[in-house]
C-alpha positions in Angstrom: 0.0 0.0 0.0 1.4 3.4 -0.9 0.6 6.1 1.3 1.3 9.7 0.2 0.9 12.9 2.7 -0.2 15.2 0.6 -1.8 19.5 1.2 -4.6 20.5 -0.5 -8.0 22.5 -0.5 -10.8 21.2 0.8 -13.7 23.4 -0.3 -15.7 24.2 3.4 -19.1 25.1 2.6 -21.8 26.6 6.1 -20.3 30.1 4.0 -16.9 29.7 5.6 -14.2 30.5 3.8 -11.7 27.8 2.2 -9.6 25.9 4.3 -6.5 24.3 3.6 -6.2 20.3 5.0 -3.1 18.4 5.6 -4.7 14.8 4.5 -3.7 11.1 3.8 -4.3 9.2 1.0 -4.0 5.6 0.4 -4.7 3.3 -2.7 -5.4 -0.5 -2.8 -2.1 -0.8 -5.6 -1.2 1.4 -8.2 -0.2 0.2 -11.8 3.9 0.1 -12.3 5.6 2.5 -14.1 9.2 3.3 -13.9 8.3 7.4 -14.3 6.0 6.6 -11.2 2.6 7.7 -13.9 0.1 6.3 -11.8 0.6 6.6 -8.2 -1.6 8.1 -5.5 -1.0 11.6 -5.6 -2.3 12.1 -8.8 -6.2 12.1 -7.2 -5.6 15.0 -5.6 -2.9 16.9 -7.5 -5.7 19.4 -9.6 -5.1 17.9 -12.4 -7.3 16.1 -14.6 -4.8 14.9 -17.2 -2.8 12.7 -14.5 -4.3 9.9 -13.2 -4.0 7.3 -10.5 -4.0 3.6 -11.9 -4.4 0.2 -10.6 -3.0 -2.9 -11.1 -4.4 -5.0 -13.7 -5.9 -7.0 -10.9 -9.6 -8.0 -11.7 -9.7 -4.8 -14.2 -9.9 -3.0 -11.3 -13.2 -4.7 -9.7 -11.9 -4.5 -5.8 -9.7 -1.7 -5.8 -9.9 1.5 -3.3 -8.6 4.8 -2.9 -8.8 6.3 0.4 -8.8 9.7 2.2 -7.9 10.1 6.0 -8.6 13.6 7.4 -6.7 15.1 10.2 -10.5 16.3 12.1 -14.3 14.9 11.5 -15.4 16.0 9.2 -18.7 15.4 7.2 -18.7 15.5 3.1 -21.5 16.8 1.5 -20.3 15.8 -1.6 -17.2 13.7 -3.9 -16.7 14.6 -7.4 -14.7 12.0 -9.5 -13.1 12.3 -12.9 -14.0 9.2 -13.8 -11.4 7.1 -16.1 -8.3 8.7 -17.9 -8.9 11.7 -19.0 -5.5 12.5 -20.5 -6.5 11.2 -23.5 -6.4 7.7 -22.6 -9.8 6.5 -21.7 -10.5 3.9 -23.9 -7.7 2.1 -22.6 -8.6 1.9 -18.8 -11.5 0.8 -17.4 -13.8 2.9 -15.4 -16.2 2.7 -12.0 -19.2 1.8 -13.3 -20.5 1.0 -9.6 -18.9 1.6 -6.1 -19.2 2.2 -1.9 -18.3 5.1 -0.3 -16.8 3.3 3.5 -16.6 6.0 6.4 -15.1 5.4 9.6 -18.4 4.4 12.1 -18.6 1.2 9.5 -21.5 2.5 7.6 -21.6 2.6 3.9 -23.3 4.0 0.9 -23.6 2.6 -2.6 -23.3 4.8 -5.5 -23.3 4.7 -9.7 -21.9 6.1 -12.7 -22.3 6.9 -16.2 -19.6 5.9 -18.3 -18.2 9.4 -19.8 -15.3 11.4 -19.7 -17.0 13.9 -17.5 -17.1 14.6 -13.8 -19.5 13.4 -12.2 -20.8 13.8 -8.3 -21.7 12.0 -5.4 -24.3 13.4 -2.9 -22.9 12.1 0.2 -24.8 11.2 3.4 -24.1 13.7 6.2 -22.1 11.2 8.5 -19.4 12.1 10.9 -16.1 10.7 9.5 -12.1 10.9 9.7 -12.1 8.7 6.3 -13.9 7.7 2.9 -12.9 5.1 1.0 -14.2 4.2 -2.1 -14.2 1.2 -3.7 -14.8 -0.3 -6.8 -17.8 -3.3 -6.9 -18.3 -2.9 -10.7 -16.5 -1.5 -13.9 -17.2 -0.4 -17.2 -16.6 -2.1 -20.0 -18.7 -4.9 -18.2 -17.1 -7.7 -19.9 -13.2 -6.8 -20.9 -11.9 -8.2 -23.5 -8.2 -7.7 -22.3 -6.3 -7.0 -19.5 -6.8 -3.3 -18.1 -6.2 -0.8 -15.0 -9.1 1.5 -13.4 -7.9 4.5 -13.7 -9.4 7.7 -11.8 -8.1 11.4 -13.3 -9.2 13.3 -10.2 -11.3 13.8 -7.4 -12.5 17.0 -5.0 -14.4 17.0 -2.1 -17.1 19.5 -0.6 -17.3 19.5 3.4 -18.9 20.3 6.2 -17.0 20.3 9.4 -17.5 19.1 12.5 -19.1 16.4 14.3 -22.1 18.1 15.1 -23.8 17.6 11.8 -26.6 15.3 12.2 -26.2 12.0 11.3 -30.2 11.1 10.5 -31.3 11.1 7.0 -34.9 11.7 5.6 -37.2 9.3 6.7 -38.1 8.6 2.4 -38.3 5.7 0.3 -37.0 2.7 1.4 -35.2 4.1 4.5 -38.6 5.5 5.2 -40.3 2.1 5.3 -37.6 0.3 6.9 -38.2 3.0 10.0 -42.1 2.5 10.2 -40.7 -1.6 10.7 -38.5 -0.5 13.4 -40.8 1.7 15.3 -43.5 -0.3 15.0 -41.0 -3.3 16.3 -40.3 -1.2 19.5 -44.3 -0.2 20.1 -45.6 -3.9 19.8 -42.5 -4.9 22.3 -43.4 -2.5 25.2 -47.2 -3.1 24.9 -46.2 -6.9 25.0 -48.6 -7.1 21.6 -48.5 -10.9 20.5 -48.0 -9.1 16.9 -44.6 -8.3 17.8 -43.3 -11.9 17.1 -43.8 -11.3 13.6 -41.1 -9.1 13.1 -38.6 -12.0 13.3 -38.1 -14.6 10.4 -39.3 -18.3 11.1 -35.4 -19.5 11.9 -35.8 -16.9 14.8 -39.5 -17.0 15.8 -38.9 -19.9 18.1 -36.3 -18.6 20.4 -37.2 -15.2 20.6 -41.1 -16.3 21.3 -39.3 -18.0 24.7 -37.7 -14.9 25.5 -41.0 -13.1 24.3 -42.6 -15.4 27.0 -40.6 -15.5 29.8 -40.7 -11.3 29.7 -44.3 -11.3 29.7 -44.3 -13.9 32.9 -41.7 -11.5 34.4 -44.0 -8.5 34.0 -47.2 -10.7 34.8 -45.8 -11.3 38.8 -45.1 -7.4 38.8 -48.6 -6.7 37.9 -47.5 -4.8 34.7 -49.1 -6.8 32.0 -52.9 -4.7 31.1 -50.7 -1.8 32.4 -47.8 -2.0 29.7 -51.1 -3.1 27.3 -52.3 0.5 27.8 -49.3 2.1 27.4 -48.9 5.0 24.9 -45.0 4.5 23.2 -44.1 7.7 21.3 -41.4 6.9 19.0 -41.4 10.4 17.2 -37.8 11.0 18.3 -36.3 8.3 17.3 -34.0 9.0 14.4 -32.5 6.7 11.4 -29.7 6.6 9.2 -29.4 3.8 6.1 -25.7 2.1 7.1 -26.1 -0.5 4.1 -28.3 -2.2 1.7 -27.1 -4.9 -1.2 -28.6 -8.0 -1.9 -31.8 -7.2 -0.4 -30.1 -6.9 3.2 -30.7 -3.6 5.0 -28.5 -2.2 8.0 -30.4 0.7 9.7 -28.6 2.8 12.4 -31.7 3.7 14.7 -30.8 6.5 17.7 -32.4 9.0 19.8 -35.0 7.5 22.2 -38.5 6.5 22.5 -40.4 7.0 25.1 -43.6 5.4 26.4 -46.3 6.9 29.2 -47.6 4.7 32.0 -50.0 5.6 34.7 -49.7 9.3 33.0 -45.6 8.9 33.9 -43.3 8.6 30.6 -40.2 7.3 31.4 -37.7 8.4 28.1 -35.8 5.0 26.4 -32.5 5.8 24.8 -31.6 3.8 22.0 -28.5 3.4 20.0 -28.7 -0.1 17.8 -28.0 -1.1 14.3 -30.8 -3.5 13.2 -30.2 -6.3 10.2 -33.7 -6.8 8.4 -34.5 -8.8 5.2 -37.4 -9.5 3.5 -39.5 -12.8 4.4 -42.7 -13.8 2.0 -42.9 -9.6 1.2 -42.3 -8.0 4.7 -39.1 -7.1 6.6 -38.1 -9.2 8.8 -35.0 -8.4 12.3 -32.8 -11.0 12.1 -30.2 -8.9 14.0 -30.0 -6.3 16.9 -26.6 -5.1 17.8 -25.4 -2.1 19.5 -24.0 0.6 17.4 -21.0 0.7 20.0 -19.7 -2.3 18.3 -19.4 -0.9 14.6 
């Protein structure tokens, strides 16, 4: 792994003015060359003619570039020169698909065109003192020789500090994946028999004994038609997408929830990364962990 220590300018948006950035970049491999043509330093060298290059390895298909910075940070967006655009880009390939990796573990997939042009990344508002991006798929899809990826350039927009927030819009498929959640959380404090159905059939068995042996619990304490009556507000609860391929979706879920008994609400902090896959059309948790562990 070459790793380069290089100065340059970060553009810093919140209207501050720009800030230089002492940062370090590091590449998967690089393509040899005796002139050194293809190493590291051209990503970031404001230069679109120069390009970094990777080995012939897979076309490409694995390899990363990576940028450490000396402070959180949070990107707002990546723009890539995709290719060689030194007039050279028929003869590399190009990211046709990729992840951006930042430093809590999470991870956002992203595609491309296939151009000569730059082309930008919205980026999710996430804490970070790295992004790597790497490579899942190239273009052409099917080579018919042996070729580098090549990358001409790259530039980054940022916000600072670690007090952006980390939730995202509650649209789409993050959207639906955080009424599952909520509603997971609601149907396990009223102890609502529907809340076994959140868990896939492999699971159902074991977590119904658990599922039991809580309700028993609560039945000696006298809490059962009390925690049936309960109101659970899970309004501040907030979400972020960590990953999704293959039709497996990691969702970060934080804030708290809170839930009102006997006109007390007691607040419920929560900080957990739930697994959830589709079973027979509906999402299913087949894993709660603590974000801690990221």
């Amino acid at each position: 792994m070459k790793r380069i220590l290089l100065t340059f300018f970060l553009l810093a948006v919140l209207n501050s003015p720009a800030q230089g950035m002492n940062v370090e970049v590091s590449v998967s491999h690089f393509r040899p060359n005796l002139l050194g043509k293809y190493t590291a330093g051209n990503l970031l060298d404001d230069n679109a003619t120069t390009v970094w290059a990777s080995s012939a390895l897979n076309h490409g298909v694995g390899a990363w570039f990576q940028v450490d910075f000396p402070e959180m940070v949070a990107l707002r967006e990546i723009t890539i020169y995709n290719g060689h655009h030194g007039g050279e880009f028929q003869d590399f390939s190009r990211i046709k698909s990729g992840r951006l990796l930042f430093s809590d573990g999470s991870e956002q997939h992203f595609e491309f065109e296939d151009g000569a042009v730059a082309q930008k990344v919205e980026v999710w508002p996430v804490p970070t003192t790295s992004v790597r991006v790497l490579v899942d798929a190239i273009y052409p899809e099917t080579p018919t020789r042996s070729m580098s990826l090549a990358i001409s350039e790259v530039k980054f927009s940022i916000l600072k500090g670690v007090t952006v927030p980390k939730a995202m819009p509650e649209g789409g498929l993050l959207g639906e994946l955080a009424n599952v959640i909520k509603g997971f959380y609601t149907k396990q404090l009223t102890l609502d028999e529907g809340f076994l159905d959140y868990f896939p059939k492999q699971k159902r068995a074991e977590e119904e004994m658990s599922f039991e042996v809580f309700r028993q619990i609560e039945k000696q304490k006298g809490m059962i038609e009390r925690l049936r009556q309960a109101v659970v507000n899970t309004d501040d609860l907030k979400f972020r997408l960590m990953s999704f391929k293959r039709g497996v979706a990691e969702v970060h879920s934080f804030g708290h929830y809170s839930v009102v008994i006997d006109q007390k609400m007691v607040g419920i902090p929560d900080d957990s990364v739930f697994t959830l896959k589709k079973e027979n059309g509906d999402w299913k948790v087949f894993e709660i962990r603590d974000y801690a562990v990221n």
